[in-house]
N, C-alpha and C positions, 0 to 999 in steps of 0.2 A: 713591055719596054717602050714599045712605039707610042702609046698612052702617056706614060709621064714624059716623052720627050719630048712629047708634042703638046703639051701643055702647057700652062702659063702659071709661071711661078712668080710668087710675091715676096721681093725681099724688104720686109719692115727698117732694114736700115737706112734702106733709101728714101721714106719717106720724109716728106717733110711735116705734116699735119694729119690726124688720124680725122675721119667724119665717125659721128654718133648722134643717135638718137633715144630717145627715151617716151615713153605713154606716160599719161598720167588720166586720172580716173576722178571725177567729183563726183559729187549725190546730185541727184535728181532736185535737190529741195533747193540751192542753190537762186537766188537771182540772178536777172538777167544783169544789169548793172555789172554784178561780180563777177559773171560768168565771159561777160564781155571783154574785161579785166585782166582777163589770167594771161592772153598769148603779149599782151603791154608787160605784166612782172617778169614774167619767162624772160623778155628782150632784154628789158633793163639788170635782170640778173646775170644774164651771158654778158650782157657787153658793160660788165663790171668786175670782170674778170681778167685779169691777164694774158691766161693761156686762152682763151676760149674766144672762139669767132662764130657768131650767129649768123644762121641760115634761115630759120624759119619756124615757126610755130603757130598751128590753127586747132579751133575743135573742129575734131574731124567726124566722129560718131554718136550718136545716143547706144548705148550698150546694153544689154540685161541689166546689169547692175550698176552705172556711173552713164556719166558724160565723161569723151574721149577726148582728151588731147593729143598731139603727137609736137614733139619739140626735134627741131635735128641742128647741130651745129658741129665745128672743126674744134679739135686741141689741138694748138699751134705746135704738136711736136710727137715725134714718132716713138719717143720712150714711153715703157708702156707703164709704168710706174706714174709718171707724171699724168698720163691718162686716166689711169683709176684714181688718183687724185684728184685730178682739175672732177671729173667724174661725181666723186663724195660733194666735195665743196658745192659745187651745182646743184646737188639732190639735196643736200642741206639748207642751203641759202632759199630754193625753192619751199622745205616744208617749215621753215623760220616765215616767209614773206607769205604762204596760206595761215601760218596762224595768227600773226600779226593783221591779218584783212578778213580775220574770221570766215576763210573758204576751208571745206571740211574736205578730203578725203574720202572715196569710194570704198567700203569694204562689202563683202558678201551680207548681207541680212535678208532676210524674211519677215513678213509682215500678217498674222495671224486675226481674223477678224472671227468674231465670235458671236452669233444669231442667234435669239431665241426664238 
């Protein structure tokens, strides 16, 4: 009991804006050009948005598999409805403006070379 009363409780209706972040993952094959590119779409896609307030977006890692992004911004509102909402729209609008710029997506492959 002493535990949860002493603890810090979060009541979502008082907020006013939720913070979120998302990764995103490119291939390796990628130019620099493009690559240099991506945290400029990211902004101009958040801040084309209504609900959505941008914070910041960098690559942040080379990975096993991709080159790392991190995006972080605010949904101007604590319904969480509208959250996974504003949410879609962003992840959408984000893989409409990589395929329109011809930047490809990270997924798992392997690459098999074969010596005689």
């Amino acid at each position: 009991n002493k535990e949860l009363t002493s603890s810090r409780i979060r009541n979502y209706k008082t907020m006013e804006k939720r913070r979120d972040s998302f990764k995103i993952g490119v291939v390796y094959e990628i130019k620099r050009a493009k690559l240099e590119k991506i945290p400029e779409i990211i902004k101009n896609i958040i801040d084309n948005q209504d609900q959505l307030e941008y914070i910041r977006c960098h690559f942040g890692e080379d990975g096993d598999l991709s080159l790392n992004f991190e995006g972080v911004y605010y949904v101007k509102s604590y319904d969480y409805d509208v959250y996974r909402q504003a949410k879609q729209s962003l992840l959408l609008e984000i893989f409409a403006s990589f395929e329109k710029e011809d930047i490809s997506f990270a997924y798992p492959t392997q690459e098999i070379v074969l010596r005689k």
